[in-house]
C-alpha positions in Angstrom: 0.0 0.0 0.0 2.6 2.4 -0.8 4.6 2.1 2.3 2.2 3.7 4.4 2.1 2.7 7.7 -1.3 1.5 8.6 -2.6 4.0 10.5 -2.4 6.8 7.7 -4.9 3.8 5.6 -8.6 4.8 5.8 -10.4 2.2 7.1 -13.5 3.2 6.5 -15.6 2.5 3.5 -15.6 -0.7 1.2 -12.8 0.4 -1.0 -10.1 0.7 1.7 -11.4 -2.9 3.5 -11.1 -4.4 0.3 -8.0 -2.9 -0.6 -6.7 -3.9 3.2 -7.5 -7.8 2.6 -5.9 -7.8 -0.8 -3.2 -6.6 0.8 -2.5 -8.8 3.8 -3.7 -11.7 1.6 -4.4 -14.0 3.7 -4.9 -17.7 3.1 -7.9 -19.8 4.7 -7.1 -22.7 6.5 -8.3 -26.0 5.6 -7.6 -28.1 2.5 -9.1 -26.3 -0.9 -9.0 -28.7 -3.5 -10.0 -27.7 -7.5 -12.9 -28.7 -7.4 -14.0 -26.6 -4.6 -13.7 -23.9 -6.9 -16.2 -22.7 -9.5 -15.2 -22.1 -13.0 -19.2 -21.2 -14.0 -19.7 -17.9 -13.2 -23.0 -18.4 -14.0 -24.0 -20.6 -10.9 -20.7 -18.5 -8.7 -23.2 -15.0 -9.3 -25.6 -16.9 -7.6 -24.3 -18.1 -4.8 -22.6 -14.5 -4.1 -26.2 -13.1 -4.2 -27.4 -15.3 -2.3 -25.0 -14.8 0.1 -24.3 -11.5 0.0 -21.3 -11.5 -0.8 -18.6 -9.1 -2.2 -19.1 -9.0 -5.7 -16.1 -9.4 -8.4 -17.0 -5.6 -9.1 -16.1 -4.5 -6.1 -13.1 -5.8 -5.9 -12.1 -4.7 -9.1 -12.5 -1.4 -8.4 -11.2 -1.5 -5.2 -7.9 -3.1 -7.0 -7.4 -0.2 -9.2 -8.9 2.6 -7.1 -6.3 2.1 -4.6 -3.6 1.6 -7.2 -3.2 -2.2 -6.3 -3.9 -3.6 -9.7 -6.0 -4.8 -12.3 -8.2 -7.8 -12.1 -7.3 -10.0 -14.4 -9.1 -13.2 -13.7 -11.2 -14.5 -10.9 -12.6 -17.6 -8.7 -15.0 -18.6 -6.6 -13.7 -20.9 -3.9 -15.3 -22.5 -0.8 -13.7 -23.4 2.3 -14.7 -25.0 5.3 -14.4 -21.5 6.8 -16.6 -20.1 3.8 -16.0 -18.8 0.5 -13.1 -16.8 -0.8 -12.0 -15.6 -4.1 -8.8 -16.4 -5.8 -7.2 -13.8 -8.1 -5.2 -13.0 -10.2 -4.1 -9.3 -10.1 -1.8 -7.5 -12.8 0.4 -4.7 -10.5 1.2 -0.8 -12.1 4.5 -2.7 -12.7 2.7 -5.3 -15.1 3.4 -8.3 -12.7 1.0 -10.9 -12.5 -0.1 -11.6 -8.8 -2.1 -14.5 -7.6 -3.6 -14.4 -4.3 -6.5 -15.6 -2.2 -9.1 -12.9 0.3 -12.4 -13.4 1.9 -15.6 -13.0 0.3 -17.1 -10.9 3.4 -20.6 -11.0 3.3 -21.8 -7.3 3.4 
């Protein structure tokens, strides 16, 4: 996030939470196999409605608003400690980043 330490990060509103758990990134436990994850978006939008999820809009924004990156592909993943999405994340730099965060309900 720039180098900034984390007190000078806004924590309020969706953008900066979402931004925050890019950031730290941090994996789920439990054992996530393939097919745990959905490739049909189709039947993913649903459950994310249903659930109230964070939707892969969000994030996206999020990404680029806070100059993180641009979302290049996503999953929808399920845990036993509840879904999550993996993504893939293409840095100012042009990097390609893979990484896993939460999908909060709202």
């Amino acid at each position: 996030m720039g180098g900034k330490p984390l007190e000078d990060v806004e924590m309020s509103g969706l953008t900066s939470a979402l931004a925050i758990s890019v950031a730290a990134a941090v994996l789920l436990p439990g054992h996530v196999c393939a097919e745990d994850c959905l490739s049909d978006w189709g039947m993913a939008g649903q459950i994310v409605r249903r659930e109230n999820l964070i939707t892969v809009e969000e994030v996206s924004k999020s990404l680029e608003a806070d100059g993180i990156g641009q979302l290049v592909k996503t999953t929808l993943c399920r845990s036993d400690d509840g879904y999550f999405y993996r993504l893939v994340i293409r840095s100012p730099t042009g990097q390609l980043k893979t990484t896993v965060m939460t999908a909060k309900v709202r």
